[in-house]
N, C-alpha and C positions, 0 to 999 in steps of 0.2 A: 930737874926735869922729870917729867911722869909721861910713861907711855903706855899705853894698851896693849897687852902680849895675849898670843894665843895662847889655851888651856887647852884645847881636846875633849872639853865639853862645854854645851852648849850654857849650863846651869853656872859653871865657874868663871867669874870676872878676873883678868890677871893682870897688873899692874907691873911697872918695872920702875923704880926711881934709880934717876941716876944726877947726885948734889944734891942737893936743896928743895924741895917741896916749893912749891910757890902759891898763891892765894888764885893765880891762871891755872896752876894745874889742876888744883883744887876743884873749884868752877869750872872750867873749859873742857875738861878730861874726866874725871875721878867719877863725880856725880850724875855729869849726862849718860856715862858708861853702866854707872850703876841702875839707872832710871830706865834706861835700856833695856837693861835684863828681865830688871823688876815687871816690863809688861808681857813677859813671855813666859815666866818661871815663878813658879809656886814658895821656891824654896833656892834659894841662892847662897856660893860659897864664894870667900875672895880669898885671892893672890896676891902678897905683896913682897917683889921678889927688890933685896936693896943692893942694890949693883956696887953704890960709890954714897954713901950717905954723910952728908955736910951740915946736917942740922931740918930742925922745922923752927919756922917761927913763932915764935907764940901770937898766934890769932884765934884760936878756938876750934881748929878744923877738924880735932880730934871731936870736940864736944858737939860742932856742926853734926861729923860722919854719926854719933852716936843716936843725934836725933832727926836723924834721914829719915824719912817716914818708911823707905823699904825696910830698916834694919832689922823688922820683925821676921821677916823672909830668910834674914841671914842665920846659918846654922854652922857655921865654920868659917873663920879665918887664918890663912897659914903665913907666918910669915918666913922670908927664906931670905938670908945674906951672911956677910962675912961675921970677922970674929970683932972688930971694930962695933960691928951692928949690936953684938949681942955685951958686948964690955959697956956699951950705950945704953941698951935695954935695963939691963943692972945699978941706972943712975937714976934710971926713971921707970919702975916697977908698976906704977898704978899707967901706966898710958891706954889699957887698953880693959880698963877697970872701969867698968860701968857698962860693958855691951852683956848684958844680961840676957845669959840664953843661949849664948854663942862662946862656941867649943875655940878658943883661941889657941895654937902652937906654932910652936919657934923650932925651925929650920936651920942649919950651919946651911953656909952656901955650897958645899960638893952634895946637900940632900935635896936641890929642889925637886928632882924626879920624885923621890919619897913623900914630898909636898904634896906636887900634883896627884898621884895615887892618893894617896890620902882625901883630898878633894874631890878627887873623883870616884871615889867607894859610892856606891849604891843609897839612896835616900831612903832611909825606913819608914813605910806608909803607919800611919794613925792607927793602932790596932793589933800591929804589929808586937808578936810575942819577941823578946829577945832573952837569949838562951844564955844566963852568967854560969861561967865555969869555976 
């Protein structure tokens, strides 16, 4: 099940799964939420916070998400869940390979505050000097 969770900013989409992914969630939730954002925000971050994760199916919705037509908008992904999530992650390394552009990191589940900060740092405008130490 996929639900929409508050961020605390207007730019960040937050997600919460909990089981299974479904091809309803996908379509019904996921994409309308993102399509949503996309018409108010220049520049969009997502949330995907995995409560209880039981699998995705393989139908391509990895490959759908990556060719959202918003995803050019996307400049951060954070994902945040237990230790199950990330012993998972480590079976399937490329999952998130291919969203070109976009600063992807992994979260243990007592960081999702550290998540959301992270999300919600300040967008750096076009032009924009930044200072490497």
């Amino acid at each position: 099940m996929l639900e929409q969770m508050e961020t605390g900013a207007e730019n960040v989409v937050g997600f919460r799964f909990n089981g299974e992914m479904t091809a309803g969630d996908y379509n019904g939730a996921l994409i309308p939420a993102l399509d949503g954002a996309r018409k108010n925000h220049p520049v969009l971050r997502i949330l995907f916070q995995i409560v209880s994760f039981h699998g995705w199916k393989t139908h391509g919705y990895w490959e759908t998400l990556k060719d959202w037509p918003g995803m050019e908008r996307v400049d951060r992904i954070a994902i945040a869940g237990g230790e199950k999530w990330e012993e998972w992650m480590n079976h399937l390394p490329g999952l998130f390979v291919g969203f070109v552009g976009v600063d992807v990191r992994y979260f243990t589940e007592g960081h999702l505050d550290g998540a959301l900060d992270w999300l919600r740092e300040p967008i750096a405008s076009e032009g924009t000097v930044v200072e490497v130490q």
